[in-house]
C-alpha positions as CSV (number, residue, x, y, z in Angstrom):
1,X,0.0,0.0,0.0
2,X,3.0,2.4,0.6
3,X,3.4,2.5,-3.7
4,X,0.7,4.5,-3.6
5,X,0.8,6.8,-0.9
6,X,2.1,9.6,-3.9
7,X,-1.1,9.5,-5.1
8,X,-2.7,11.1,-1.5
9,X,-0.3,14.3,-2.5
10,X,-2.6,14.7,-5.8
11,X,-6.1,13.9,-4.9
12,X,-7.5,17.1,-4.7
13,X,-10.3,17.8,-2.0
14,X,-12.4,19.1,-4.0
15,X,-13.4,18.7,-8.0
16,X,-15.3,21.2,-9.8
17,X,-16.3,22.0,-13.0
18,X,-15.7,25.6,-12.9
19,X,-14.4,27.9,-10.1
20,X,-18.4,29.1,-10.9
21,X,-19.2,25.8,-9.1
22,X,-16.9,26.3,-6.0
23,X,-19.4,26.2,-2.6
24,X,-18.1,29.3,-1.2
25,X,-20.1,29.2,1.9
26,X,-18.7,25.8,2.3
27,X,-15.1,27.3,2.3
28,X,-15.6,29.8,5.1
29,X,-16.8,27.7,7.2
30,X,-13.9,25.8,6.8
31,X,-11.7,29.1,8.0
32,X,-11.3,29.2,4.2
33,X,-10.3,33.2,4.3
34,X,-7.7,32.9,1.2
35,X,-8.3,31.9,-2.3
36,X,-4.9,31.4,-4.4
37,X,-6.1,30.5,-7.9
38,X,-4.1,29.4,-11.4
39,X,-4.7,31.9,-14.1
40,X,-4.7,29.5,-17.6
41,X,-7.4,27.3,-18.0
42,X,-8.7,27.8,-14.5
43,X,-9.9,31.5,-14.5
44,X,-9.8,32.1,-18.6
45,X,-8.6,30.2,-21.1
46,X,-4.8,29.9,-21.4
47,X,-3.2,33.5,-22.4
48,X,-6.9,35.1,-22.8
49,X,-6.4,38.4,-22.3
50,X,-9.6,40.0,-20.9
51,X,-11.9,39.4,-17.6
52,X,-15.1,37.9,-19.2
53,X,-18.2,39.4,-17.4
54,X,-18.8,36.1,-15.3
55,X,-15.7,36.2,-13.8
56,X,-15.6,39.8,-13.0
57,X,-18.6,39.0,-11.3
58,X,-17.3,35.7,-9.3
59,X,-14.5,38.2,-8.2
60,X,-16.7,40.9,-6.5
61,X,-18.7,38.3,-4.7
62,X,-15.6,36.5,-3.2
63,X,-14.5,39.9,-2.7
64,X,-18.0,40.9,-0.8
65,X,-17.8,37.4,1.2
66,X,-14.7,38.9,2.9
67,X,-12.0,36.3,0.9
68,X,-8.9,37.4,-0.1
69,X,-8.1,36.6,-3.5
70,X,-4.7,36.0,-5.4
71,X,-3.3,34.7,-8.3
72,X,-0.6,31.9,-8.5
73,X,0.6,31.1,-11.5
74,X,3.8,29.9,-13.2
75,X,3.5,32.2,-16.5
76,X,5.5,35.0,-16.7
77,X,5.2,38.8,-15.1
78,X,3.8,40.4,-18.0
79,X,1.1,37.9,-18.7
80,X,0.2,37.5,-15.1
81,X,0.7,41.3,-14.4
82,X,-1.5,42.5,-17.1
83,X,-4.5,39.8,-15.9
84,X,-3.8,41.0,-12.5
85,X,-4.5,44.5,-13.0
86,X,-7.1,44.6,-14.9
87,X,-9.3,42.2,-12.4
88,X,-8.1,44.2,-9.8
89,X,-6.7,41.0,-7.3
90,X,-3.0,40.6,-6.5
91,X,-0.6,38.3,-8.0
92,X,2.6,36.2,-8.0
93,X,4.0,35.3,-11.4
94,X,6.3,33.2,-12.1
95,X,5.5,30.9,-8.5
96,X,7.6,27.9,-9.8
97,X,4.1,25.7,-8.6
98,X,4.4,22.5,-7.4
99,X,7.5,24.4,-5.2
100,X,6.8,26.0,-2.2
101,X,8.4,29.4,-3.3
102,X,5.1,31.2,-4.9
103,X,2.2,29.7,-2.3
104,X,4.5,31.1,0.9
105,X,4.7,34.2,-1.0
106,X,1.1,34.4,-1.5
107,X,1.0,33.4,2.2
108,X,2.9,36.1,3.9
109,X,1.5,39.0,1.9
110,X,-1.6,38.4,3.3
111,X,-0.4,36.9,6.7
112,X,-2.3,34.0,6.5
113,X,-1.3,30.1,7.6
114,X,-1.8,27.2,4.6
115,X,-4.6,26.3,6.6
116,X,-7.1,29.0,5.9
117,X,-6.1,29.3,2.5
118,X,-7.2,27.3,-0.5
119,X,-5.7,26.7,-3.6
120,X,-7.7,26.8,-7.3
121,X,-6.3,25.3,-9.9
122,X,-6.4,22.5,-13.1
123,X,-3.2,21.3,-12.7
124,X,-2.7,17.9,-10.6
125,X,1.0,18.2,-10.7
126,X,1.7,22.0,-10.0
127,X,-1.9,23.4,-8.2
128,X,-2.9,20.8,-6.3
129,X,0.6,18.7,-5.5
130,X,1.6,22.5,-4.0
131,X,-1.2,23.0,-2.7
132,X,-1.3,20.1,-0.5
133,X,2.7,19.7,0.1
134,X,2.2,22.8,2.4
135,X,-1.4,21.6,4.0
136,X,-3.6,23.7,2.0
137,X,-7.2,23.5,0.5
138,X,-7.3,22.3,-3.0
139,X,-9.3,22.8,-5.6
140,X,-9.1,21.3,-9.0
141,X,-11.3,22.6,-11.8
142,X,-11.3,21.1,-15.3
143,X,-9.2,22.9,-18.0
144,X,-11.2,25.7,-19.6
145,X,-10.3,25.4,-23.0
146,X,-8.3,22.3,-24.9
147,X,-5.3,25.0,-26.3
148,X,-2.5,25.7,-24.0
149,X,1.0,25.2,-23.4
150,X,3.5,22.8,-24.6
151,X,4.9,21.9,-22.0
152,X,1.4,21.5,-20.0
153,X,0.1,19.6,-22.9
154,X,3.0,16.9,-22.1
155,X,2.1,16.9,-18.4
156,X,-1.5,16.2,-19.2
157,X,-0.7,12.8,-20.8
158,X,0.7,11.7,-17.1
159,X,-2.0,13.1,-15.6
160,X,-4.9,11.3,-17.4
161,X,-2.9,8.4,-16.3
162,X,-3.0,10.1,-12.4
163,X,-6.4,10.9,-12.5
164,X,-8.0,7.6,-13.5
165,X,-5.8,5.9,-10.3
166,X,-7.4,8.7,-8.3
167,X,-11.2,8.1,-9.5
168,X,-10.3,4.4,-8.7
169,X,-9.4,5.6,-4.8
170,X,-13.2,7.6,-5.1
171,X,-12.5,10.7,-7.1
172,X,-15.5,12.0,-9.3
173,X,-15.0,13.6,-12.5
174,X,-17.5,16.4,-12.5
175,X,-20.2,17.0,-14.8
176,X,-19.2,19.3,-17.2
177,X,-22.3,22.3,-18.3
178,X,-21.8,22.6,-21.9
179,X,-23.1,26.1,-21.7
180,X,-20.0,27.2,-20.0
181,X,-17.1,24.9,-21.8
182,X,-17.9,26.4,-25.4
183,X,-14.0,26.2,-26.2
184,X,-13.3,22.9,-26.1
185,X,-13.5,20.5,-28.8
């Protein structure tokens, strides 16, 4: 049983959909006061560069809930600083996810322990491996759109492999509203 003691660093506690999905009520009264989310494929498809309406919308009401919300993601400064500003939440770029680096970041700036924050994402092997290595929430969402990155295109082949171990250990695939995943194919 030890061989697979990995996989209880990538089951995520949570599955979603969309972050549009997420229980929010259900977080605070968790202590859930920080949400760290991915940027690509988890709040807009991968380098999208606007705030669609629905999200804008998502933000204010975390916002008005009294969360915190941040941005983690591995892209670059100028991607992740443009997204940033225009929504109006802080960021860290560049976080080097699954390491540690980027979510203590995110942690001190808002003086918060792992365990009141959670950590959105649609990754298994960068959002929610790093989220749980340090003891936070996590959150995985299914990839917005089916275009992104090379190198996360590769990543995904493992993880396919990953995720049907982890629906064999009780992990259930969401339902997926077709309304809302127009981009993929």
């Amino acid at each position: 049983m030890r061989s697979l003691a990995w996989l209880s660093r990538l089951m995520p506690d949570e599955y979603v959909a969309s972050i549009y999905d997420i229980d929010l009520d259900a977080l605070w009264r968790r202590g859930i006061r920080l949400i760290l989310t991915d940027l690509d494929n988890t709040l807009v498809p991968w380098n999208h560069p606007d705030v669609p309406t629905e999200l804008a919308a998502w933000l204010r009401d975390v916002n008005a809930r009294g969360f915190h919300v941040c941005i983690l993601s591995n892209n670059g400064e100028d991607r992740v600083g443009a997204f940033s500003k225009l929504c109006g939440i802080p960021a860290v770029s560049a976080a080097g996810k699954p390491k540690s680096r980027g979510f203590l970041q995110a942690l001190r700036r808002f003086e918060m322990p792992p365990e009141a924050a959670a950590m959105i994402g649609d990754q298994l092997f960068t959002d929610i491996q790093g989220a749980k290595r340090l003891g936070m929430y996590a959150i995985l969402v299914l990839p917005q759109h089916s275009v992104e990155w090379w190198g996360t295109k590769i990543s995904r082949m493992a993880e396919r492999v990953v995720l049907r171990r982890l629906e064999a250990r009780g992990l259930r695939r969401p339902q997926v509203d077709s309304d809302r995943r127009r981009g993929n194919d």
